[in-house]
C-alpha positions in Angstrom: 0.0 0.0 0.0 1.4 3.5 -1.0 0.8 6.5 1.2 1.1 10.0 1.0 0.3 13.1 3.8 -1.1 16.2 2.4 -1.3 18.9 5.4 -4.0 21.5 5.2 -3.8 25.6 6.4 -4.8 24.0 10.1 -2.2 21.8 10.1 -4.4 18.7 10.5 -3.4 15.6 7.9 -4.7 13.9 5.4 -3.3 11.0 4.8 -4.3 9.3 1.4 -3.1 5.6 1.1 -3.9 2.9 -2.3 -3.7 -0.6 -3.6 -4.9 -2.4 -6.3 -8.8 -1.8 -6.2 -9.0 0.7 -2.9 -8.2 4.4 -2.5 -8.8 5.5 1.9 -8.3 8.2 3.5 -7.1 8.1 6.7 -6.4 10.9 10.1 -3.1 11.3 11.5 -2.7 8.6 15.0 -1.7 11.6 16.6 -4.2 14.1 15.3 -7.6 11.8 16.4 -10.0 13.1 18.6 -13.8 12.6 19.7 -15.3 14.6 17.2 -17.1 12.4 14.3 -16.2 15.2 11.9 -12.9 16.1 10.2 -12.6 19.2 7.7 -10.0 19.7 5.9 -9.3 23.4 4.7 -6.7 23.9 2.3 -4.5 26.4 0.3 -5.7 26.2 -3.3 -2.3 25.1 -4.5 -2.2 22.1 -1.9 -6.1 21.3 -3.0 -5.0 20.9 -6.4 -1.9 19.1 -5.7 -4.4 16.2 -3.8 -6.3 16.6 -6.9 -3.9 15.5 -9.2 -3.0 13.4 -7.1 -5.9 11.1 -6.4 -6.5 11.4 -9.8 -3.3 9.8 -10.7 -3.8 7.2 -8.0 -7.2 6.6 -9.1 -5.9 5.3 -12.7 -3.3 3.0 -10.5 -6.3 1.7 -8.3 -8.2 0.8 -11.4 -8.5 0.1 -14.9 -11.0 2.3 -17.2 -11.4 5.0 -14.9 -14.3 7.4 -16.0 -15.0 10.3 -13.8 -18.9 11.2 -14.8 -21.3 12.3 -11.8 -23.5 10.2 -9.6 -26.0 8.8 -11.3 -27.3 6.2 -8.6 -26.7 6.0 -5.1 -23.8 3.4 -5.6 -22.2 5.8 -7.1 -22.6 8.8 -5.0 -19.4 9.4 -2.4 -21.6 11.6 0.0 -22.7 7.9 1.7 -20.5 4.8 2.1 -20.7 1.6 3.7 -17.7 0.1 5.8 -18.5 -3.1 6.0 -15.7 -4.2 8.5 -16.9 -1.6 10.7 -20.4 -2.0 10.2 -21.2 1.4 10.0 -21.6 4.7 7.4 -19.1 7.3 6.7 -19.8 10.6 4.7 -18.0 13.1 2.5 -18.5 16.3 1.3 -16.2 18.5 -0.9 -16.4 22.3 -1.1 -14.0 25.0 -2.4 -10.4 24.6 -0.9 -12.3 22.0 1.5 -12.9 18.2 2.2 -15.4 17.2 5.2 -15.6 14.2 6.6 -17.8 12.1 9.0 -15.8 8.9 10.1 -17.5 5.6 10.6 -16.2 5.4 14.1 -14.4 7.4 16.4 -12.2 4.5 17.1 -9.5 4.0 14.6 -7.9 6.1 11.8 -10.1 5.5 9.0 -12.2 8.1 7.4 -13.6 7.3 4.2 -12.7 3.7 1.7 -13.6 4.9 -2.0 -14.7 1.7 -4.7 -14.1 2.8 -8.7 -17.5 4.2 -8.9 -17.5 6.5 -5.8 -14.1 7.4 -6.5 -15.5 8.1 -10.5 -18.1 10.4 -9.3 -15.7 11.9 -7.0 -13.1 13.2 -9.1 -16.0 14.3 -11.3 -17.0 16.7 -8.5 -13.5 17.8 -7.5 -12.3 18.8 -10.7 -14.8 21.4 -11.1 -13.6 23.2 -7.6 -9.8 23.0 -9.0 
């Protein structure tokens, strides 16, 4: 699995890790707290560097990648499932901004995308960049 920190104006990190068929991002060990919600504010050249780069590791994760928008709820990021967890997780994405609503408060996991979510995604982001 290959990982990479992008730190936003607050200093809180993002940490963005992939593998064949999964992109995730996860909170800094250090950085977790008891607050369900993350946001992420960055400068607008850091929010397009973790532009291109999911979007580079996106075409890693998977083959075909086609960014279009959400046309069904499977492929709509705002809601995901984590299974192992048992719970949901949710993601918006503003201007400069990435919010987040863990699954749990324990552990560092924030949000697993799938090739569709992550299709939809980059569909949405590259219109704030």
């Amino acid at each position: 699995m290959k990982i990479k920190v992008f730190t936003c104006s607050n200093g809180i990190e993002l940490i963005v890790k992939h593998r064949k068929s999964a992109v995730v991002f996860e909170m800094n060990q250090n950085q977790i707290n008891n607050k369900y919600n993350v946001t992420y504010k960055f400068e607008l050249k850091d929010f397009v560097e973790l532009y291109n780069y999911i979007n580079m590791i996106a075409n890693e994760a998977w083959n075909n990648l086609s960014p279009k928008g959400a046309d069904s709820l499977g492929s709509d990021y705002y809601e995901y499932y984590d299974k192992e967890l048992d719970t949901n997780g949710y993601l918006r994405i503003r201007k400069n901004t990435i919010s987040i609503d863990r699954p749990a408060l324990n552990g560092q996991k924030l949000y697993q995308f799938n090739k569709k979510k992550m299709e939809s995604f980059i569909y949405d982001f590259e219109k704030l960049v």
